[in-house]
MDAnalysis code that builds the backbone (N, CA, C; Angstrom):
import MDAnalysis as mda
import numpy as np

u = mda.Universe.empty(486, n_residues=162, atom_resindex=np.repeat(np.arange(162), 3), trajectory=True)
u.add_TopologyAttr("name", ["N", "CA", "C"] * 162)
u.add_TopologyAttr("resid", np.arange(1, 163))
u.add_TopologyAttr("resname", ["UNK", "UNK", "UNK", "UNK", "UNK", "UNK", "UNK", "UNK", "UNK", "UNK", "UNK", "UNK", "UNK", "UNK", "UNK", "UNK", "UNK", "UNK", "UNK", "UNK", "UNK", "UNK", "UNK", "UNK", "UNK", "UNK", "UNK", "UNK", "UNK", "UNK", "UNK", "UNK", "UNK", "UNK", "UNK", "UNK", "UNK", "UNK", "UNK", "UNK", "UNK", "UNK", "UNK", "UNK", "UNK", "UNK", "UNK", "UNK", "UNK", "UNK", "UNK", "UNK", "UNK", "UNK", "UNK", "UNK", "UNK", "UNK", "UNK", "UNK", "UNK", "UNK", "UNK", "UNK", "UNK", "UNK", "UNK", "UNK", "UNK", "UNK", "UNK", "UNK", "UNK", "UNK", "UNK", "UNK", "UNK", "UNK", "UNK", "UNK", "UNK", "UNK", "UNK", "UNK", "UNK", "UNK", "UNK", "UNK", "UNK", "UNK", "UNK", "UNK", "UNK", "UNK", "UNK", "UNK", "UNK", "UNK", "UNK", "UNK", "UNK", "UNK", "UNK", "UNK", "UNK", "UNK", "UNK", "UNK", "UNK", "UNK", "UNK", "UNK", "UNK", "UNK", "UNK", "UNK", "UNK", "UNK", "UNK", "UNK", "UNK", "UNK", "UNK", "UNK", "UNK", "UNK", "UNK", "UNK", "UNK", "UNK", "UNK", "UNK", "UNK", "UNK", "UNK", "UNK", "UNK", "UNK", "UNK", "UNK", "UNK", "UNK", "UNK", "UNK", "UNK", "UNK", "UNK", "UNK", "UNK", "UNK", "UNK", "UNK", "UNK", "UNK", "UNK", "UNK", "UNK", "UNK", "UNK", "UNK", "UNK", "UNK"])
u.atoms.positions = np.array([
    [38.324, -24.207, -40.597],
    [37.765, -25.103, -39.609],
    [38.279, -24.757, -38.218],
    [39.547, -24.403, -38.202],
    [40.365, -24.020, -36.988],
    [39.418, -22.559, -36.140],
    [38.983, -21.639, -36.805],
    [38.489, -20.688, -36.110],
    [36.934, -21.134, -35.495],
    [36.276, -22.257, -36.456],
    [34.887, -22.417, -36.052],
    [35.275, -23.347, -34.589],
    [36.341, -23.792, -34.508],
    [36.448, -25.115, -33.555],
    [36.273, -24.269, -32.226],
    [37.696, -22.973, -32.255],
    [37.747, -22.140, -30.933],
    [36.855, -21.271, -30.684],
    [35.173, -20.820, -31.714],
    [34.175, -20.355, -31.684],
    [33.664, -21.015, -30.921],
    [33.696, -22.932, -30.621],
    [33.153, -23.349, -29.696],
    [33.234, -23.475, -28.540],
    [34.200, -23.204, -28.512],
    [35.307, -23.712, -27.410],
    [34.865, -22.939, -26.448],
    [35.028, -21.656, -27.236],
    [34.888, -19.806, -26.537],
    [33.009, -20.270, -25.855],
    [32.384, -20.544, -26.888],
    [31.211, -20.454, -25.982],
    [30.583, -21.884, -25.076],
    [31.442, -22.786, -25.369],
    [31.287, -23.923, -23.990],
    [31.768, -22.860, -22.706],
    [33.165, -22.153, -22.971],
    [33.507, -22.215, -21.313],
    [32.574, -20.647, -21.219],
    [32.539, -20.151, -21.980],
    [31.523, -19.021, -21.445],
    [30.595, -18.964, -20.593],
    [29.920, -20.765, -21.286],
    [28.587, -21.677, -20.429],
    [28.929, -21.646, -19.192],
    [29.987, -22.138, -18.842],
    [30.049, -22.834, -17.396],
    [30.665, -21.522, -16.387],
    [30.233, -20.484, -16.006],
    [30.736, -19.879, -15.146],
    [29.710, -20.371, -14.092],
    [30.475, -19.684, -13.028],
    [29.180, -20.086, -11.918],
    [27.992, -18.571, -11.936],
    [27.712, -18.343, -12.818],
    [26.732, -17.159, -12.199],
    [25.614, -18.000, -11.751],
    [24.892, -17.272, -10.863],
    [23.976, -17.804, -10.382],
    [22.230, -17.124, -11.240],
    [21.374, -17.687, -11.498],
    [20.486, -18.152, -12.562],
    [19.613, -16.973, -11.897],
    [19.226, -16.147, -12.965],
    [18.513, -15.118, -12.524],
    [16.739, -15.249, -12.944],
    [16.128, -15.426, -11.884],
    [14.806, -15.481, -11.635],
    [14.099, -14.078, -11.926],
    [13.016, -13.906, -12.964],
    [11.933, -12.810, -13.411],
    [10.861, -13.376, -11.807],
    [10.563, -11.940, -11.444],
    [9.265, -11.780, -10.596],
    [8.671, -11.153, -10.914],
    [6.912, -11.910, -10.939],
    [5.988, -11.393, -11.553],
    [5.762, -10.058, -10.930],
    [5.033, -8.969, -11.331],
    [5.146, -8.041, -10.878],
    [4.675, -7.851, -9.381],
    [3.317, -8.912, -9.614],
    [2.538, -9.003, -7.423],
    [3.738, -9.386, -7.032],
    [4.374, -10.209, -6.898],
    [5.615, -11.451, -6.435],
    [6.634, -10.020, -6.207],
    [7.018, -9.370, -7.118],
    [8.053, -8.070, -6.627],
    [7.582, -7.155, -5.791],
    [5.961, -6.943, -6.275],
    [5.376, -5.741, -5.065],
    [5.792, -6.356, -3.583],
    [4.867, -7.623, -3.711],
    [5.425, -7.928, -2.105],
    [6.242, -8.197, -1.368],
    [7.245, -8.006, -2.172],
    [8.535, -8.204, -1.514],
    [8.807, -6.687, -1.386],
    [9.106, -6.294, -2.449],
    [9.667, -4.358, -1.942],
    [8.444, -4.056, -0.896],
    [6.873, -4.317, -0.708],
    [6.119, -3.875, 0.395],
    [6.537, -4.544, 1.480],
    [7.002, -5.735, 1.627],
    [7.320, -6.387, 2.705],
    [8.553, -5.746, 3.520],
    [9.806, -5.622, 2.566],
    [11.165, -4.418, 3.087],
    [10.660, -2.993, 3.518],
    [9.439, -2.416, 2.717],
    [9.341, -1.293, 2.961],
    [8.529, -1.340, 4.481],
    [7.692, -1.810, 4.979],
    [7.383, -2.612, 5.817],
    [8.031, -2.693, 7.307],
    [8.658, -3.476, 7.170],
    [10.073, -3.877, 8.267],
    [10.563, -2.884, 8.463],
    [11.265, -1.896, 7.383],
    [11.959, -0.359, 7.468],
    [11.266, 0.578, 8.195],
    [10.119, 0.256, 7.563],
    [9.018, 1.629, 8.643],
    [8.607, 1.560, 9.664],
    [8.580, -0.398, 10.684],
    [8.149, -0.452, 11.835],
    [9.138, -0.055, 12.926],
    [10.183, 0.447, 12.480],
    [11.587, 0.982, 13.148],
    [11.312, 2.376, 13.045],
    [10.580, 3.155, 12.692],
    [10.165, 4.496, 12.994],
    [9.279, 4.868, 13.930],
    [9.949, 6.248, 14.852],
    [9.020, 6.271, 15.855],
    [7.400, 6.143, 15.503],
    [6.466, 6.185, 16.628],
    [5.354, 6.338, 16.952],
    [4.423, 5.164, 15.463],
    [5.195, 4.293, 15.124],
    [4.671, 3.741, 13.738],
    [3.896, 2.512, 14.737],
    [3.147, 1.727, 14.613],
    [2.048, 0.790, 15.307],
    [1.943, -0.246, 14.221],
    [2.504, -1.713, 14.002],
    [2.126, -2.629, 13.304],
    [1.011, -4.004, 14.102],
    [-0.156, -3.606, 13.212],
    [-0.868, -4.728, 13.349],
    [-1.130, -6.257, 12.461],
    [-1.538, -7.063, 13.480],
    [-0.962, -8.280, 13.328],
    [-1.756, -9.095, 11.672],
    [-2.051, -8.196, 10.887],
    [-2.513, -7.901, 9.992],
    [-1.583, -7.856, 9.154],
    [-0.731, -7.117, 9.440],
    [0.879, -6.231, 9.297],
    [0.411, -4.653, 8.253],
    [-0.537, -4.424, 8.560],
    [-1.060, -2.885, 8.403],
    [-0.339, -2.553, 9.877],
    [0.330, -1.331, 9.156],
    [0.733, -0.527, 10.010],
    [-0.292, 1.274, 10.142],
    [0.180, 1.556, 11.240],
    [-0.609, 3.420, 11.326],
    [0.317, 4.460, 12.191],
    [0.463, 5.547, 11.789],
    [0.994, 6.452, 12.505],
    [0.008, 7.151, 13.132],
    [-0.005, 7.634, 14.495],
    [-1.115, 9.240, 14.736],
    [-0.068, 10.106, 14.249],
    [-0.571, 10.686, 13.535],
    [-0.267, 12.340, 13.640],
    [-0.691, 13.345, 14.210],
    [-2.531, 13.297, 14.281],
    [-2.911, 14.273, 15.543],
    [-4.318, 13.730, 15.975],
    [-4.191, 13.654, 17.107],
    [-5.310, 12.543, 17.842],
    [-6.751, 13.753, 17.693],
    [-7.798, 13.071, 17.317],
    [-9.130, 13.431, 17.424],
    [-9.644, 13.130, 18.620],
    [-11.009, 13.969, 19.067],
    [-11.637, 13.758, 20.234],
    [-13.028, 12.794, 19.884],
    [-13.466, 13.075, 18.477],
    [-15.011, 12.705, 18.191],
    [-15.066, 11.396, 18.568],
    [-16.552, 10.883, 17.218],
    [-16.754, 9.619, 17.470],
    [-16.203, 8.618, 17.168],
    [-15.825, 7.599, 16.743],
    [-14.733, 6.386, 16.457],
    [-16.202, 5.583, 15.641],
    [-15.783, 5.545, 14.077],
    [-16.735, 4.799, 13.167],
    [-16.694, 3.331, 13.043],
    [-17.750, 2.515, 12.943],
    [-18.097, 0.616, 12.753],
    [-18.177, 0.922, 11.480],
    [-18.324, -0.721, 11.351],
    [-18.314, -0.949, 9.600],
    [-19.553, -0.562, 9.420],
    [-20.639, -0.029, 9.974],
    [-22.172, 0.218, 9.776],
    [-22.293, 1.887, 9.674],
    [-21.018, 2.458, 9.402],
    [-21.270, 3.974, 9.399],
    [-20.674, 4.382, 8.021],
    [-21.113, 5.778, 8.106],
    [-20.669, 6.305, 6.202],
    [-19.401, 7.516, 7.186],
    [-18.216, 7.475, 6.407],
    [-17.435, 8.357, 7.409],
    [-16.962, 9.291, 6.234],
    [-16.786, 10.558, 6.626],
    [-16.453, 11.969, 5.678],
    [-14.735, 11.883, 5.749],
    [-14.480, 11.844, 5.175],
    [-12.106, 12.270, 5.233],
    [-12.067, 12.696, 3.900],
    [-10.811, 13.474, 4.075],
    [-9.794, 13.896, 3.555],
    [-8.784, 12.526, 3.183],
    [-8.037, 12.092, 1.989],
    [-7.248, 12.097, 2.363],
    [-6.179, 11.908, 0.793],
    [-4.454, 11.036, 0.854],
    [-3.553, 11.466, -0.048],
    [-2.777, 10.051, -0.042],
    [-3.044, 9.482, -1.299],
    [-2.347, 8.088, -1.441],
    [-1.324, 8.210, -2.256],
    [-0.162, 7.544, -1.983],
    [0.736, 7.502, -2.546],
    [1.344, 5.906, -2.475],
    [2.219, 5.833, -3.359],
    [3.010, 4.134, -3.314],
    [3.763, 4.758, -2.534],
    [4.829, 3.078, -1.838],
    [6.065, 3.280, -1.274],
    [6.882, 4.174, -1.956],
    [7.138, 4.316, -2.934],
    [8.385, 5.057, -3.504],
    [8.029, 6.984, -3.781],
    [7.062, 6.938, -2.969],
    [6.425, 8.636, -2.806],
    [5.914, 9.232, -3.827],
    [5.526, 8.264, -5.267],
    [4.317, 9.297, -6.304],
    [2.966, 8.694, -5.812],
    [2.162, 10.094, -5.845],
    [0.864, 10.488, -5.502],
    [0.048, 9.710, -6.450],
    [-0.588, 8.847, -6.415],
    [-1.946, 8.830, -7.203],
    [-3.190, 8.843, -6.869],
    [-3.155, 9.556, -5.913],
    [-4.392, 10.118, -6.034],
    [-4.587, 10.825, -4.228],
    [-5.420, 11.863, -4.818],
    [-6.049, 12.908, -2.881],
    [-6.897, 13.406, -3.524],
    [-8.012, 13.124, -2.244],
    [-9.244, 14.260, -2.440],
    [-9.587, 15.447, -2.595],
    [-8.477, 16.118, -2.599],
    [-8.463, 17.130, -2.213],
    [-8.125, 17.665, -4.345],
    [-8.332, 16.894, -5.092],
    [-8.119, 17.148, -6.352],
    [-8.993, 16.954, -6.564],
    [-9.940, 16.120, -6.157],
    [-11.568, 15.733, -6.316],
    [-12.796, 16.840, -6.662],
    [-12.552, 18.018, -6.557],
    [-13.599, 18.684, -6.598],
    [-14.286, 18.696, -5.228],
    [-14.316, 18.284, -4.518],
    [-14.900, 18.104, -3.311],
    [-14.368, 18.475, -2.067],
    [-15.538, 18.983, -1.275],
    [-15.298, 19.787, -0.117],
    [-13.996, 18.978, 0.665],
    [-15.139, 17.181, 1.117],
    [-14.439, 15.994, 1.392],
    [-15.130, 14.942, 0.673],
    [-14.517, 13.671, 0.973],
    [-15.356, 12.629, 0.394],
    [-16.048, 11.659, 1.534],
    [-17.328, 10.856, 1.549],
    [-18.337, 10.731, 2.185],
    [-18.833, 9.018, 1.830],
    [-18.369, 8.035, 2.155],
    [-18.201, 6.724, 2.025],
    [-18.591, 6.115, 2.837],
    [-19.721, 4.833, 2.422],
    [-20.118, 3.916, 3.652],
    [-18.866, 2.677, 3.772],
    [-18.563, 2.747, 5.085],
    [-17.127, 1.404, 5.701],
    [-17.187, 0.736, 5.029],
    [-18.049, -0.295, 4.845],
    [-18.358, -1.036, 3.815],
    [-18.082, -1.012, 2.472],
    [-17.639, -0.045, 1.922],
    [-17.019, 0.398, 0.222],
    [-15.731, 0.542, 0.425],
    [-15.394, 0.585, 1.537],
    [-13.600, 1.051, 1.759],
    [-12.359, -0.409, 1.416],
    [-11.809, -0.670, 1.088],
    [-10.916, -1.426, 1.206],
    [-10.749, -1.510, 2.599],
    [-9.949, -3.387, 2.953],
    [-10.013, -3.462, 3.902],
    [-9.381, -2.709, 4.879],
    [-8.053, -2.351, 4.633],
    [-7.065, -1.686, 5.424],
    [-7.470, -0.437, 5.730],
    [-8.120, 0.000, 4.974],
    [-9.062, 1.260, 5.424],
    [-10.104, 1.308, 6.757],
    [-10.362, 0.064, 6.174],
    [-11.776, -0.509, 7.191],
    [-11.352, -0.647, 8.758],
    [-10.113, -1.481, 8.617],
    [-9.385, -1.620, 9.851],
    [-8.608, -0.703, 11.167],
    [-7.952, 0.301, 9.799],
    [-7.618, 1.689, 10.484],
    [-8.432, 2.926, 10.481],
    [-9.421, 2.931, 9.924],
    [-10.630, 4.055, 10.257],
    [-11.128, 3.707, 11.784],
    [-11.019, 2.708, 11.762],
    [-12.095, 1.818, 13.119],
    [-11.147, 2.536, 14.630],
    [-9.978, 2.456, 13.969],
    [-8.747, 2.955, 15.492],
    [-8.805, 4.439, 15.611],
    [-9.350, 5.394, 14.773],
    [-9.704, 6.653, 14.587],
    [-10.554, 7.313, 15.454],
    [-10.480, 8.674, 16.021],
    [-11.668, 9.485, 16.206],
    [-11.712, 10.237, 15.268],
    [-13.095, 10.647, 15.227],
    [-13.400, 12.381, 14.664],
    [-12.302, 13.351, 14.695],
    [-11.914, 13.650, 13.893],
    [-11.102, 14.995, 13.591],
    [-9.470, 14.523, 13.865],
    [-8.844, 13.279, 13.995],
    [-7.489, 12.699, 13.796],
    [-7.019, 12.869, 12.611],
    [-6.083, 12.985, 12.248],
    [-5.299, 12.521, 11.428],
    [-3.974, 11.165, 11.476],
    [-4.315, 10.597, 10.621],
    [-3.324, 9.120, 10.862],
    [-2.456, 8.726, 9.268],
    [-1.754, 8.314, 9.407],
    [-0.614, 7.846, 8.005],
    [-1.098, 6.302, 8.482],
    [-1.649, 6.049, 7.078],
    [-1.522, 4.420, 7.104],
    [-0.321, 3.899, 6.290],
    [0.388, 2.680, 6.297],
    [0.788, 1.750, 5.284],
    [-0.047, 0.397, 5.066],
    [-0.666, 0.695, 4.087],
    [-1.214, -1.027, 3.561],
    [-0.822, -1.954, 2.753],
    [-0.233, -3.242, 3.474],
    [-0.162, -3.978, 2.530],
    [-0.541, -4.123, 1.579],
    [-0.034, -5.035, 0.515],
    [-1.127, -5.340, -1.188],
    [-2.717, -6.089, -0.754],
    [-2.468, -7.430, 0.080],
    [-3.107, -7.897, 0.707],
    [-4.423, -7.380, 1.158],
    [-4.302, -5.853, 1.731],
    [-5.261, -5.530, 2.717],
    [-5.757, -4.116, 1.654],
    [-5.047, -3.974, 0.348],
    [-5.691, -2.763, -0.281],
    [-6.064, -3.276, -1.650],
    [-5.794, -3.356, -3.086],
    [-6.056, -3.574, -4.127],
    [-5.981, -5.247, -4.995],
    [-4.871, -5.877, -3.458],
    [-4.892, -7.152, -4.061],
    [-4.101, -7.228, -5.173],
    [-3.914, -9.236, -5.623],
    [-3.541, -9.021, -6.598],
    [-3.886, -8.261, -8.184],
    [-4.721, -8.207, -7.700],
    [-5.654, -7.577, -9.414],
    [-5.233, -5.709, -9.353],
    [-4.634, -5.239, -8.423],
    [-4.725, -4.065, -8.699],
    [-5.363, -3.367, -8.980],
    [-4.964, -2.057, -9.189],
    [-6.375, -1.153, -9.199],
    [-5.858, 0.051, -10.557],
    [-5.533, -1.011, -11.547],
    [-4.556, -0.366, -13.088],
    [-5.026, 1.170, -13.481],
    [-4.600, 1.932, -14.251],
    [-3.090, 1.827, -14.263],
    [-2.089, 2.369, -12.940],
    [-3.076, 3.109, -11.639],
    [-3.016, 3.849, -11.018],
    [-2.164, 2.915, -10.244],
    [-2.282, 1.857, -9.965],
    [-1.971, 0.959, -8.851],
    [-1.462, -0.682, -9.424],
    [-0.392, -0.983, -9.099],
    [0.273, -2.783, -9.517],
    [-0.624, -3.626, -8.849],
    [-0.556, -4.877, -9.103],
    [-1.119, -5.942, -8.238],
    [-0.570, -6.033, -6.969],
    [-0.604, -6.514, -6.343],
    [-0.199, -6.585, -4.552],
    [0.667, -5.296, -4.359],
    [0.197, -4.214, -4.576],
    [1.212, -3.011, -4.104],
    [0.980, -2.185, -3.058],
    [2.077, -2.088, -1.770],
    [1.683, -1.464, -0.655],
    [1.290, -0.060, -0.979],
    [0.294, 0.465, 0.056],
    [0.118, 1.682, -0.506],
    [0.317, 2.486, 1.147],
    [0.632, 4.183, 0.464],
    [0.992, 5.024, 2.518],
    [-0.199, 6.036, 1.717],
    [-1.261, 6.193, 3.039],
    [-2.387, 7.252, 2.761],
    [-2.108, 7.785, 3.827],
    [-2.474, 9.017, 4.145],
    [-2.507, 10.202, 4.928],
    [-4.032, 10.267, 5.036],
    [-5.135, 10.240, 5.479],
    [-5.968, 10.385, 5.955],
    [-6.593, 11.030, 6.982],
    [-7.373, 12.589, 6.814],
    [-8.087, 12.773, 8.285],
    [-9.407, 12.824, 8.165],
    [-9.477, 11.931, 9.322],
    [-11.572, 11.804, 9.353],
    [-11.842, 12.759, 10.330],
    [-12.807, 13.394, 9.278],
    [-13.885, 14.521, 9.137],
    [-14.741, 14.237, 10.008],
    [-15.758, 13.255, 9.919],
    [-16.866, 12.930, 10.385],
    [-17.174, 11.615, 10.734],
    [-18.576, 11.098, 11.142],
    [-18.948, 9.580, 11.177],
    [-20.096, 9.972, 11.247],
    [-20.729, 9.454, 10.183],
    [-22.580, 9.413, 10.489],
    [-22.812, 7.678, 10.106],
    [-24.029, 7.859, 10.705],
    [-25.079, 6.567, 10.477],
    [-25.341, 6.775, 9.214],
    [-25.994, 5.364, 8.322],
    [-26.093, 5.783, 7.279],
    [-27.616, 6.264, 7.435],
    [-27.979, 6.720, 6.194],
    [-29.646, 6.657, 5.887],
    [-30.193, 5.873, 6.340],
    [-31.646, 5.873, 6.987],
    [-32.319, 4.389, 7.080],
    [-33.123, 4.124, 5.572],
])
């Protein structure tokens, strides 16, 4: 009886330490927080531009052309990766010369920073979860609310078909 008593004993005071109670985050709930740090970290890098969106853009090399509306189909290049630097996915694996998309099909953050673009730029976006796949993600390639950094250069801007 004597050993079962200090079996209890042992795990009452085990109970009572002070650790503090560790909270599971759903996986959106963690994206946006590591996108939110990653975020803050990157608007402290030169030439980085946060809009009040909190999409951020780098230039890398300024274009002269035309600058595309949500009413145009625009040609790019470009190379997505998560914050933590694996690739899932560039066009440039596509089979294709480039790829050729009306604004309107783009995610928003796309939509937003194509628009600040000319012809023949190249720009580094960071997009919030918010402004790219949302919570629903874009599986298995992509988590729910997960920031994403694309490298992007627009090719072109046409009108669409009538």
């Amino acid at each position: 009886m004597r050993p079962t008593l200090i079996l209890i004993a042992l795990i009452v005071v085990a109970g009572c330490g002070d650790r503090e109670p560790t909270t599971r985050l759903s996986p959106a709930a963690r994206n946006r927080l590591l996108g939110d740090r990653y975020l803050a970290d990157n608007a402290k890098r030169d030439g980085v531009v946060t809009l009040p969106s909190k999409m951020q853009y780098r230039v890398i090399r300024q274009g002269d052309g035309a600058r595309p509306t949500m009413a145009d189909v625009v040609t790019f290049h470009y190379r997505g990766t998560t914050i933590n630097g694996r690739e899932f996915e560039t066009s440039r694996d596509l089979s294709q010369s480039a790829v050729a998309l009306p604004m309107r099909n783009l995610i928003r953050g796309w939509q937003e920073g194509l628009q600040l673009m000319a012809s023949g730029s190249t720009f580094e976006f960071v997009i919030p979860g918010h402004l790219a796949y949302g919570v629903q993600g874009e599986p298995p390639k992509i988590e729910p609310n997960q920031c994403l950094v694309f490298t992007v250069e627009l090719i072109g801007v046409n009108l669409p078909a009538p």
